[in-house]
N, C-alpha and C positions, 0 to 999 in steps of 0.2 A: 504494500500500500504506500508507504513512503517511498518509492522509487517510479510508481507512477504521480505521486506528488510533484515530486523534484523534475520528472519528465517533463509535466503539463506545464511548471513555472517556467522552465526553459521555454518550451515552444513560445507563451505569452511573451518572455523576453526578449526573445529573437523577433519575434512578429512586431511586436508594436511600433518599434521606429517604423517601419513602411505602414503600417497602416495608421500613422498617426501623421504621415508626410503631407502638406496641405499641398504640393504639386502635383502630386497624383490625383489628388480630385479636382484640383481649380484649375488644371489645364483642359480637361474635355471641357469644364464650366464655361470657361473664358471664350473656347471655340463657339459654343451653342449661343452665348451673349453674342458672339463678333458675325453672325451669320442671321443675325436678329438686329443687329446694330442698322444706324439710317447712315452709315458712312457711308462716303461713295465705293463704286469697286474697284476703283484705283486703291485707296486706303484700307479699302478692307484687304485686298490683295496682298498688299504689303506685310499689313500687321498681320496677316496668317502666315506666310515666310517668318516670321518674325519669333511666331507663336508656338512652330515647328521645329523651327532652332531652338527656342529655348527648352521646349518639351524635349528632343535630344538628347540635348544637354542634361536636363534632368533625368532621365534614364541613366545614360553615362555615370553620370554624379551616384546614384544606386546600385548600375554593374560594379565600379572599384571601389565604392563606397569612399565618396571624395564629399568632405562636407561643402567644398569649396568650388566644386562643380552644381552641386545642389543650391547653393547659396545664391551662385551668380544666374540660376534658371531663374529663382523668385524673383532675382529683381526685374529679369526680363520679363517675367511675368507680372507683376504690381506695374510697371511702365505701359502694358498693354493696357491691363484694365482702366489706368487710367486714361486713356487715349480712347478707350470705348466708351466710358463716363462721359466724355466731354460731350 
């Protein structure tokens, strides 16, 4: 019983940083807003290239576990959002 305890807190340990990463949900979010947005499709065009790289990136940032790849997707991502906001 105590070694299936110690198992299941592992698994929780392991899992929660990814499932607590706000880029992995706010980048499809952000997509579904920019595809809903009154920007032209010039600028929507753009900020999807844009939205793509960063999501990438943020992958990337997840495969080597690089806090510092993950870092710089969110700010690409917070820059998008705000660019759809306006």
């Amino acid at each position: 019983m105590k070694t299936l305890l110690l198992v299941c807190s592992c698994i929780v340990l392991v899992s929660a940083p990814a499932l607590a990463c706000r880029g992995t949900a706010e980048y499809p979010q952000a997509a579904a807003h920019l595809a809903q947005s009154r920007l032209s499709m010039a600028d929507k065009e753009a900020l999807a290239k844009k939205l793509n790289a960063g999501e990438a990136i943020h992958r990337r940032g997840h495969e080597i576990d690089s806090r510092d790849l993950r870092n710089e997707s969110l700010k690409i991502l917070d820059e998008i959002k705000a660019e759809i906001a306006k």
